[in-house]
C-alpha positions as CSV (number, residue, x, y, z in Angstrom):
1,X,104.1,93.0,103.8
2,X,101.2,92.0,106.5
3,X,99.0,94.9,106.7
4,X,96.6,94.8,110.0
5,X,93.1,94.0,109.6
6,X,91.4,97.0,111.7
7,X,89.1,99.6,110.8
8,X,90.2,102.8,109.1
9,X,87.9,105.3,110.9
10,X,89.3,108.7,110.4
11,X,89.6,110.8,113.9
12,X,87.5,113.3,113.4
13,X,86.0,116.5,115.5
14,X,83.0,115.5,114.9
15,X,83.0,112.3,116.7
16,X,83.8,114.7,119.8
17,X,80.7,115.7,120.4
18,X,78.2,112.6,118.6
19,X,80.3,110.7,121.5
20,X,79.4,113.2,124.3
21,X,75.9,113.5,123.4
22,X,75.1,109.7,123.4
23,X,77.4,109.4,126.7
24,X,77.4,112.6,128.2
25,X,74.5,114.0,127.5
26,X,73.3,115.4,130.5
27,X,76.6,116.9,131.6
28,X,76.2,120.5,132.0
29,X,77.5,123.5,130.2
30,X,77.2,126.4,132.6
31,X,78.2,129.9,130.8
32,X,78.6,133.3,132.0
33,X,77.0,135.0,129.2
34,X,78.1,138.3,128.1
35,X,74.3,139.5,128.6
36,X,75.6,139.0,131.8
37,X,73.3,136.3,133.1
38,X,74.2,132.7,133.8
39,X,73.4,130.3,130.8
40,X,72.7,126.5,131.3
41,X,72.7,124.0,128.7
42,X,74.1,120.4,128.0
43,X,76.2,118.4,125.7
44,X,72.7,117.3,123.9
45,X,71.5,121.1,123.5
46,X,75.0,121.8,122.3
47,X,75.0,119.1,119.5
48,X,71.5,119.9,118.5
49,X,72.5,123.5,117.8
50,X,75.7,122.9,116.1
51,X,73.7,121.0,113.7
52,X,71.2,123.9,113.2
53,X,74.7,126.2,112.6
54,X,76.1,124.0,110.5
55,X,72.9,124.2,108.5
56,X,73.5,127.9,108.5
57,X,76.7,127.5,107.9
58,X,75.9,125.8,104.6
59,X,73.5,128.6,103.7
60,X,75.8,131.5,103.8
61,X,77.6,129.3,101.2
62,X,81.0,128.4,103.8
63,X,82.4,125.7,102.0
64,X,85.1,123.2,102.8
65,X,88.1,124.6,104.0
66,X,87.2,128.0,103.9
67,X,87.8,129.7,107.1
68,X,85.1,131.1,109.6
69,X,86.3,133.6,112.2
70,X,85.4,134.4,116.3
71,X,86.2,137.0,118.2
72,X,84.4,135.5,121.7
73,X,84.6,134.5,124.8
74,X,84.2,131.2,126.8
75,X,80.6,130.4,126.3
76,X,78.5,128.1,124.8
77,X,77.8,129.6,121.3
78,X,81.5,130.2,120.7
79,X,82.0,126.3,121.9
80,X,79.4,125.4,119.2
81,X,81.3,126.8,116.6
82,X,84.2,124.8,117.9
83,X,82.0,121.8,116.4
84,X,79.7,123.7,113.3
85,X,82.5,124.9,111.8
86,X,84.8,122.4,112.0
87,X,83.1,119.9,111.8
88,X,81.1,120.2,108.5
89,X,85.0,120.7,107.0
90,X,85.6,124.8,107.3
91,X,88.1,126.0,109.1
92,X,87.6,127.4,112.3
93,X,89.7,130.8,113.3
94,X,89.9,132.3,116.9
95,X,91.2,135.7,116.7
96,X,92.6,137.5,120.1
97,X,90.4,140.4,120.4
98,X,93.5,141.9,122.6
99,X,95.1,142.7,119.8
100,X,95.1,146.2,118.3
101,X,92.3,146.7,115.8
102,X,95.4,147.2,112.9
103,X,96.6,143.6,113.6
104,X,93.3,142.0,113.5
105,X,92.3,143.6,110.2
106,X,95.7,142.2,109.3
107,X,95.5,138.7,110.4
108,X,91.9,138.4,109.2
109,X,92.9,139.3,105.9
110,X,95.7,137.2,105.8
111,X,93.7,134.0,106.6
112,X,91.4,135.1,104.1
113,X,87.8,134.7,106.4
114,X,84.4,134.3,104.9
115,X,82.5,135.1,108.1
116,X,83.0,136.7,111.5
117,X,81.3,136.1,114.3
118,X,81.9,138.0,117.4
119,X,80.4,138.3,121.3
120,X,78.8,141.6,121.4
121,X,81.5,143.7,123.7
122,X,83.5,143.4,120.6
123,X,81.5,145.6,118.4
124,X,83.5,148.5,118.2
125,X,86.8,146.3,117.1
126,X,83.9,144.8,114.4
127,X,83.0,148.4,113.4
128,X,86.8,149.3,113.2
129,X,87.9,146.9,111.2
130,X,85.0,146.0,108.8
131,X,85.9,148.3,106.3
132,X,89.5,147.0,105.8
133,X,88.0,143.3,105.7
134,X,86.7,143.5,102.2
135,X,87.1,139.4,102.0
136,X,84.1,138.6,105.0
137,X,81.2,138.6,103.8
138,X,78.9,138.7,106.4
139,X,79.6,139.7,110.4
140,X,77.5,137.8,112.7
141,X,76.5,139.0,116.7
142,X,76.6,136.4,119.0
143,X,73.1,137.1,120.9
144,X,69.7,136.7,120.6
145,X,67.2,139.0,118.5
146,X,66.3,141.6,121.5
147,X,69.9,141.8,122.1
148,X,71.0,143.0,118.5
149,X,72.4,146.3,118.2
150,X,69.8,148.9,116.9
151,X,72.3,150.6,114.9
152,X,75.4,149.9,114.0
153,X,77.9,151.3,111.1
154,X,78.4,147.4,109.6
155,X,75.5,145.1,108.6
156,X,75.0,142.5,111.3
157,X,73.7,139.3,111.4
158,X,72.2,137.5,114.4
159,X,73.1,134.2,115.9
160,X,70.1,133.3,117.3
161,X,68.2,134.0,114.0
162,X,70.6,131.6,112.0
163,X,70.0,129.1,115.0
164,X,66.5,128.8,115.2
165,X,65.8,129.2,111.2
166,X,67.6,126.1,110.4
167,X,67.0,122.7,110.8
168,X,68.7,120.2,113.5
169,X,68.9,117.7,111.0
170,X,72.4,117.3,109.6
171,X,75.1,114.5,109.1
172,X,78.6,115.7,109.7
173,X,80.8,114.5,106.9
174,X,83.1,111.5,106.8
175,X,86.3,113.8,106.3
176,X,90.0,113.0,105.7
177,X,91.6,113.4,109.0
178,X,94.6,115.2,107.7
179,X,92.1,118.1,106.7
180,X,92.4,121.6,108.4
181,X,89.8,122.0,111.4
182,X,91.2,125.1,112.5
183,X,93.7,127.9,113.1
184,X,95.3,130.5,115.5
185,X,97.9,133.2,114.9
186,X,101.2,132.9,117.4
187,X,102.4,136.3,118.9
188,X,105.5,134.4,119.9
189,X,107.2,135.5,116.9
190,X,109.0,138.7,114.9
191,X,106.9,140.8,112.5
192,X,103.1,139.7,111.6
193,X,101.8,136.8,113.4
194,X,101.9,133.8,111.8
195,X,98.9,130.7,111.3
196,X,99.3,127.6,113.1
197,X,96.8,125.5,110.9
198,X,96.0,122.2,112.9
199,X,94.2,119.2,111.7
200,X,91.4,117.1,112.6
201,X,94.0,114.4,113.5
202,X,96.1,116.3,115.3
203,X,93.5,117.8,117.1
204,X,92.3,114.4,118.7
205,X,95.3,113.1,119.1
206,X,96.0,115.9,121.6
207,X,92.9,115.4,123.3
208,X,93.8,111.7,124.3
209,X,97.2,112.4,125.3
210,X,96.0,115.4,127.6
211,X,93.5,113.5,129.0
212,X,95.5,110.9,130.4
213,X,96.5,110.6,134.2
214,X,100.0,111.7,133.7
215,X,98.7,114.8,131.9
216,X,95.6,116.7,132.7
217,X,93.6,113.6,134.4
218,X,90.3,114.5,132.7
219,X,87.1,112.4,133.9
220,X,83.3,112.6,133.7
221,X,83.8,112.9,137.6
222,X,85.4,116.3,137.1
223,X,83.6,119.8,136.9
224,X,86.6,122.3,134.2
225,X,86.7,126.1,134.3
226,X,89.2,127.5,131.6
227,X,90.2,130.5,132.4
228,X,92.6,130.5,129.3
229,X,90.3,132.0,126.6
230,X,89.3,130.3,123.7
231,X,91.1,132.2,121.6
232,X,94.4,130.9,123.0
233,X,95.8,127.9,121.2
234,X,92.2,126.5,121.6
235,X,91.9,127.3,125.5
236,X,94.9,124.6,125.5
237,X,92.5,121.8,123.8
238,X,90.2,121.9,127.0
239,X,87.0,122.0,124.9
240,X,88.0,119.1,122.6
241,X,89.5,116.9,125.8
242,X,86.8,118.0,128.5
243,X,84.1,117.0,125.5
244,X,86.2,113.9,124.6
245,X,85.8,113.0,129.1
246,X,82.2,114.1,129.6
247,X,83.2,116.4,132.0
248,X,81.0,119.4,132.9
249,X,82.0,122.6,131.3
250,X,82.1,126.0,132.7
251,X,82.6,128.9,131.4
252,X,83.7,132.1,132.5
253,X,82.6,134.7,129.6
254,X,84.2,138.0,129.9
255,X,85.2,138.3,133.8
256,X,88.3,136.8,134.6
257,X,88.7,139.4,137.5
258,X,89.2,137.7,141.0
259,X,86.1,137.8,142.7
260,X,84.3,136.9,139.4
261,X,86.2,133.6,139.3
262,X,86.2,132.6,142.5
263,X,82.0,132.8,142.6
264,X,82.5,130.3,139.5
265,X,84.1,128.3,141.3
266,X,82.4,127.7,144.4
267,X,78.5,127.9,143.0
268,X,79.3,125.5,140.1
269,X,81.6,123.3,142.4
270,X,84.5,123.1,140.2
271,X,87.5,121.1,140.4
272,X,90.3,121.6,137.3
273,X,90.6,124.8,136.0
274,X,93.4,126.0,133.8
275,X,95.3,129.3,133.0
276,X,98.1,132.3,133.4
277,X,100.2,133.0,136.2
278,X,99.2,136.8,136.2
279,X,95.0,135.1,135.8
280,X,95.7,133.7,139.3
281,X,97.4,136.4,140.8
282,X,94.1,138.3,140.9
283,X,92.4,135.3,142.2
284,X,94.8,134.2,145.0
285,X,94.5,138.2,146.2
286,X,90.7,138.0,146.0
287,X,90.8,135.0,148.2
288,X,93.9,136.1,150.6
289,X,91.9,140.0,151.4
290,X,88.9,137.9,152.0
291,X,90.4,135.0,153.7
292,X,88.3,132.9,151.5
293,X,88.7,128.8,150.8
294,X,88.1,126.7,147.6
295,X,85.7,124.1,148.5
296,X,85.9,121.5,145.8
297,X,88.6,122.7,143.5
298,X,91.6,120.2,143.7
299,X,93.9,121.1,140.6
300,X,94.9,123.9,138.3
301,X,97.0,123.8,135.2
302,X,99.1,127.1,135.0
303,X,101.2,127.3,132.0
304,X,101.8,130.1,129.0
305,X,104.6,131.6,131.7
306,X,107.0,130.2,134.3
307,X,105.0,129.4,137.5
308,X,106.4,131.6,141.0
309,X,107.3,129.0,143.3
310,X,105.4,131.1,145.8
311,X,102.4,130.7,144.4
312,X,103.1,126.5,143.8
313,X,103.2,127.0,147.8
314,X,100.5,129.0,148.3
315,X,98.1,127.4,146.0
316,X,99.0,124.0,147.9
317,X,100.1,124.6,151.2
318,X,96.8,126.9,152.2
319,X,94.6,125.9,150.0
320,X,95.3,121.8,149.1
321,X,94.5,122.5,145.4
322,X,97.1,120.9,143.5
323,X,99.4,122.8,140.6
324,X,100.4,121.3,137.5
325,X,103.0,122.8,136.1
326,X,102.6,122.7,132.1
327,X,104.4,124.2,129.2
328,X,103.4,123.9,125.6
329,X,103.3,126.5,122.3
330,X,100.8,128.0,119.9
331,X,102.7,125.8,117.6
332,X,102.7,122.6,119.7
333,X,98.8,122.5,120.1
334,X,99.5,123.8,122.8
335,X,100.5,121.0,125.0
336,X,104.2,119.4,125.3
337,X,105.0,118.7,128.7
338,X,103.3,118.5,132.5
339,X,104.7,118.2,135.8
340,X,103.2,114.9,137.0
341,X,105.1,113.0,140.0
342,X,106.4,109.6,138.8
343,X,106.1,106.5,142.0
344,X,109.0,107.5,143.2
345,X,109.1,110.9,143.8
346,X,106.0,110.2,146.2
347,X,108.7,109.2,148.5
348,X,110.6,112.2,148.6
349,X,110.6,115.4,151.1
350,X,107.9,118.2,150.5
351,X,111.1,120.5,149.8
352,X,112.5,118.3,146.9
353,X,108.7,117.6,145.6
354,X,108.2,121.8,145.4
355,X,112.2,122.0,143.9
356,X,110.8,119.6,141.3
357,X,107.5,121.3,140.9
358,X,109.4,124.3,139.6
359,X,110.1,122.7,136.3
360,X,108.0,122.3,133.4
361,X,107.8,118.7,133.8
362,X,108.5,115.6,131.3
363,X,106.9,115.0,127.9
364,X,103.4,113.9,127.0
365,X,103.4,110.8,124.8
366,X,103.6,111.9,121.8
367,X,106.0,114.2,121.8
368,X,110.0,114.1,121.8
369,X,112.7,117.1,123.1
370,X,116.2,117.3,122.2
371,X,118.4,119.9,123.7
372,X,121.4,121.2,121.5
373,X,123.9,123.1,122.6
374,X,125.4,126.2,120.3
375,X,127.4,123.9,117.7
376,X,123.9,121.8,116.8
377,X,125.2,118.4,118.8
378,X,123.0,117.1,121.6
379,X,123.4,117.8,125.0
380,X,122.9,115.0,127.9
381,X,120.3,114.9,130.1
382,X,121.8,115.7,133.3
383,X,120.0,118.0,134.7
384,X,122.8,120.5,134.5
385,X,123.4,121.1,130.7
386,X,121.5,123.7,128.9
387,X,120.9,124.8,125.7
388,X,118.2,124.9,122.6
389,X,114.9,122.8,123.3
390,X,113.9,121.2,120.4
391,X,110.8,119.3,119.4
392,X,108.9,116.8,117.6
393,X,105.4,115.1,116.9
394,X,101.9,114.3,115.3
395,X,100.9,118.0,116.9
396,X,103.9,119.9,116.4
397,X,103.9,122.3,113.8
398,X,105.2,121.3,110.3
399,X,105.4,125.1,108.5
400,X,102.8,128.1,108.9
401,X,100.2,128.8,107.0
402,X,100.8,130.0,103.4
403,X,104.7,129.2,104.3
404,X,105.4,132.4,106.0
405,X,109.0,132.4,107.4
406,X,110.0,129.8,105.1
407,X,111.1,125.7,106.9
408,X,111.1,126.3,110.8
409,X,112.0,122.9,110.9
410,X,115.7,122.0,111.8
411,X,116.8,118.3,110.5
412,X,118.9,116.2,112.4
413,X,121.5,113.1,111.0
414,X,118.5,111.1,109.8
415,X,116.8,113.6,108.4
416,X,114.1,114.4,110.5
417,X,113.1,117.6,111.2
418,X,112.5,119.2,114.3
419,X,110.8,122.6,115.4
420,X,113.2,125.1,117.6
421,X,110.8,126.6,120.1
422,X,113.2,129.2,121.2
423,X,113.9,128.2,125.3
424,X,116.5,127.5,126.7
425,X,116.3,124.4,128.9
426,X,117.7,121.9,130.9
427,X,116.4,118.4,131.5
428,X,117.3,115.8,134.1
429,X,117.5,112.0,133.8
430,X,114.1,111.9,134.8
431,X,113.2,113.6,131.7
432,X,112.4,116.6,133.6
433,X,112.5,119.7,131.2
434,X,113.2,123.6,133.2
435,X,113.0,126.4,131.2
436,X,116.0,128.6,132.4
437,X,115.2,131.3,129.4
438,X,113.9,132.4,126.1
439,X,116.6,132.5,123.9
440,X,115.7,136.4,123.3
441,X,115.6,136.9,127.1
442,X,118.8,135.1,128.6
443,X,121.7,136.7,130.1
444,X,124.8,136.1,129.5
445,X,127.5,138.1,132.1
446,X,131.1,137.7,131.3
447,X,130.3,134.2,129.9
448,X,128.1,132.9,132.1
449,X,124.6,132.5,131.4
450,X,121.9,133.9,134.1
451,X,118.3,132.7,133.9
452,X,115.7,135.8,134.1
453,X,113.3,133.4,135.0
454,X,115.2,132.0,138.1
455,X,115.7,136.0,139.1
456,X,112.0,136.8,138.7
457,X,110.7,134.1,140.7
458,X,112.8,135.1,143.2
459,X,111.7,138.6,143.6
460,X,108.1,137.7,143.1
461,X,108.3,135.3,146.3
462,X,108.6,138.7,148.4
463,X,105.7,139.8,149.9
464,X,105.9,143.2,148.7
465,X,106.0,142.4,144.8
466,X,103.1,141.9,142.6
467,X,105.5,141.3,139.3
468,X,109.0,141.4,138.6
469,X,110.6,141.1,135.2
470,X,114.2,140.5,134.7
471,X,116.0,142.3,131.8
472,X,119.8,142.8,130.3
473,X,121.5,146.1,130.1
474,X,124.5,146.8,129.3
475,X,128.1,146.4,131.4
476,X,131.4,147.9,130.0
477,X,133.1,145.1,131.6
478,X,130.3,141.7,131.9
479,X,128.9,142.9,128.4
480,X,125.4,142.2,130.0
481,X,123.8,142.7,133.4
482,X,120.4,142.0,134.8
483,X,118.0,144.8,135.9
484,X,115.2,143.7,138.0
485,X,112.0,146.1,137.0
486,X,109.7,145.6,140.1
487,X,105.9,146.7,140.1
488,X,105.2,146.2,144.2
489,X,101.5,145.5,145.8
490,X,98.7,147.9,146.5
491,X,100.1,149.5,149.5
492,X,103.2,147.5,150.3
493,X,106.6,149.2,150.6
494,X,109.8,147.3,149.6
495,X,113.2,149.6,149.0
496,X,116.0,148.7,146.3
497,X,118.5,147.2,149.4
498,X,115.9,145.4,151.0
499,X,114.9,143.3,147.7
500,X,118.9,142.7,146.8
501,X,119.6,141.9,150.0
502,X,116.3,139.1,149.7
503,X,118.3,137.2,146.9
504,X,121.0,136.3,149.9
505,X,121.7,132.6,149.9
506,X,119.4,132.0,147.2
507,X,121.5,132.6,143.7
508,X,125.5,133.2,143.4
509,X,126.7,136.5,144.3
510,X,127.4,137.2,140.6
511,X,123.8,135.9,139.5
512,X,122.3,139.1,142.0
513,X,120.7,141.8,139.9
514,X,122.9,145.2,139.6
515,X,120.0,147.3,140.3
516,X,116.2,147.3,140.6
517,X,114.1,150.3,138.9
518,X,110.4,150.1,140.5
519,X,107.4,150.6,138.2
520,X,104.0,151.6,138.1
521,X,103.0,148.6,135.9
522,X,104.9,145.7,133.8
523,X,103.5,145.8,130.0
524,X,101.8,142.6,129.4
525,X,101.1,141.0,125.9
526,X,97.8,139.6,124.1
527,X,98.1,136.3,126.0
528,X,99.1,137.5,129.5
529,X,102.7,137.7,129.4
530,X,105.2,139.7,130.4
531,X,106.2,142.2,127.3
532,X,110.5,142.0,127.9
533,X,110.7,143.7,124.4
534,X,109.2,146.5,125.5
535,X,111.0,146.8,128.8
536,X,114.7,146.7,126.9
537,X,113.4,149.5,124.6
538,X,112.4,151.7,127.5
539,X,115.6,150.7,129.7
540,X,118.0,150.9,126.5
541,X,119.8,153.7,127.6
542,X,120.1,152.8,131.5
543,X,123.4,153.3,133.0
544,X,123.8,150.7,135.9
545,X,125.3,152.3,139.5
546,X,129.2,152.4,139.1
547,X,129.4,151.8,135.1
């Protein structure tokens, strides 16, 4: 058999930042520093002093594949870890600091971290936790000596010593591309979270498929703010694929409130930026009360939830900033699919460009879907259809770490095996994937399915409602109804007939919620969405009107 002749240079994290630094060097990284002051450095500066931590690194005895842990923001020291850690062959482990301090302690434990290094506002989840952490062996604060806690009940470390004590001079190591570089814990799943370990391979190959025009459209030209943190899924690979472009990085720190962003934006002349629906809810009302205008921002990526409609419209139709619509999982890398227009869609009417902006989009290369219906056997792709979304490829989880939850994977006639990610979909002949539901969250009235997420975009495109989440209770005769739970806006008044009566023309008679039970606040989870778990324990017991 005739093997080709080519080079076998292993893809590498590494190679991320050595290619930005002798390209890119220049390019800014611009953070908003915990300290609360505005940090400048560039790609150079940030490849000098990942060499220096790797050095360190290697003195604290971290050896290969032994994982290194971060509770931090967006900034630059936690974005030279990305590269330290990694890339000298440890294992590099974001942790959610949103999680309750029981669940960290948990999860750090589990993955069996050496170190710890955290931004300072995270000290008391440090000093909480420490003592049920027996297996780190050293906590480290991300800031500089003057900064350093003056007491504190655990033993502390400080970034900026380990920094400037060690030695620039370093040669990442030729590695095997199929070796772990790093990992985050899902919350998308039942019981303890469970590790999504990804490799360096996987990890670039992600990078150049998000990249690419169809997907995220990453240039030198451009100027990224993620707003998703780092400690999501890898802020969605931005930090690899933004370093892979050259593009300049900005980075918010701790204040993702409105105003905060918006500042960002305009002083550092952004133009992609990527994050949550409820992330730009706060943002679009700092810029609506203040009748305010992006100046150079001309896209955002909004994924991790279903995008409103309304605010597709709003965020284009006032503001000419464009919305890609993207879905992915913790165990997909994160990215699987984005809603790019294909030639001929430029053609079409701005209503049947928004009614396909609405869906999730069609797959990245790289990946594959199949949708099953309940007996296993694929369903077409008609646009109609739905059922179980399945998945496939080089980033798509194989099994979780240490093999919790035994083989995810579900085989089909040839044998290969492909990962359930629990929505329910439909996809068109396009390739066009909509999530109607999760599988946990659908309704299904008298046989007929009802999407929650149709409902809730619905509700939230009236201008009295902030958030709307659609649950299932109970019917005697349907089996299961929806319940709209309704937080409204600071100040705005909507009554239960007036939002029923909004869903006229808009969804079947039968598809209209039953009731709608107004709320102070919707629970939200770790990553920003909506907690529907919680909602069905505290509306268990709800009798709807007439039952």
């Amino acid at each position: 058999m005739l093997q080709g002749l080519m080079m076998d240079v292993p893809l590498l994290i590494s190679s991320l930042i050595e290619h930005a630094d002798r390209h890119h060097g220049d390019a800014e990284i611009v953070s908003r520093r915990v300290e609360g002051d505005l940090h400048r450095s560039t790609y150079r500066q940030l490849h000098r002093r990942a060499r220096q931590m790797a050095n360190a690194l290697a003195a604290l005895e971290v050896n290969r594949s032994d994982r290194v842990a971060t509770l931090a923001w967006n900034g630059y020291r936690h974005m030279e870890l990305y590269f330290a850690v990694s890339g000298s062959g440890a294992v590099l482990h974001t942790i959610n600091p949103r999680l309750h301090p029981e669940q960290i302690a948990w999860i750090v434990n589990h993955a069996e971290d050496r170190l710890l290094f955290f931004d300072l506002t995270f000290l008391p989840i440090i000093e909480a936790i420490a003592p049920h952490c027996r297996g780190v062996r050293r906590f480290i604060a991300m800031v500089d000596r003057e900064r350093m806690p003056a007491q504190s009940k655990v033993d502390l470390l400080c970034y900026e010593d380990l920094v400037d004590t060690h030695s620039d001079q370093y040669s990442w190591p030729v590695l095997d591309e199929r070796l772990a570089s790093s990992l985050c814990y899902t919350s998308g799943t039942t019981g303890n979270p469970k590790g999504v370990l990804y490799s360096h391979r996987s990890t670039l190959l992600h990078a150049y498929a998000s990249v690419a025009p169809d997907a995220l459209n990453l240039s030198s030209r451009d100027t990224v703010l993620p707003v998703v943190p780092m400690f999501h899924v890898n802020a969605w690979g931005l930090p690899y694929s933004s370093t892979m472009a050259g593009a300049k990085l900005v980075m918010p720190g701790p204040n993702l409130d409105g105003k905060s962003l918006y500042e960002l934006f305009e002083a550092e002349r952004v133009t992609v930026s990527a994050g949550v629906p409820t992330v730009w809810q706060g943002l679009l009302a700092h810029t609506e009360a203040n009748g305010l205008k992006f100046s150079s921002m001309n896209r955002t990526v909004i994924g991790g939830s279903a995008c409103p409609p309304a605010m597709t419209r709003l965020f284009e139709d006032k503001y000419g900033v464009q919305v890609l619509h993207a879905w992915g999982m913790t165990e997909m890398s994160p990215l699987g699919t984005v809603c790019s227009f294909k030639a001929k869609h430029e053609r079409l009417g701005n209503a049947e460009k928004r009614a396909l902006q609405n869906k999730q989009g069609r797959v990245i290369f790289g990946v594959d879907m199949r949708v099953v219906g309940e007996d296993g056997g694929d369903l077409p792709w008609d646009g109609k259809a739905y059922g179980s979304l399945l998945v496939r490829g080089p980033w798509v989880l194989r099994e979780y770490f240490k093999g919790e939850g035994g083989d995810p994977l579900q085989p089909d006639q040839a044998g290969r095996g492909w990962f359930p990610t629990g929505d329910v979909v439909t996809i068109d002949a396009d390739g066009y994937m909509l999530i109607t539901d999760r599988t946990k969250d659908v309704i299904k009235s008298g046989g007929e399915w009802i999407s929650s997420i149709e409902i809730e975009n619905i509700a939230v495109a009236h201008p009295a409602v902030a958030m709307a989440a659609c649950i299932a209770v109970r019917h005697p005769k349907w089996d299961e109804r929806p319940l709209l739970v309704v937080m409204r806006k600071p100040g705005a008044e909507v009554s239960r007939e007036q939002l029923l009566a909004f869903y006229e023309g808009k969804v079947a008679k039968w598809q209209v919620p039953d009731d709608v039970m107004f709320v102070e606040s919707i629970p939200l989870g770790a990553t920003g969405k909506m907690l529907k778990n919680r909602l069905r324990e505290q509306f268990k017991d709800y009798r709807l009107p007439g039952t």
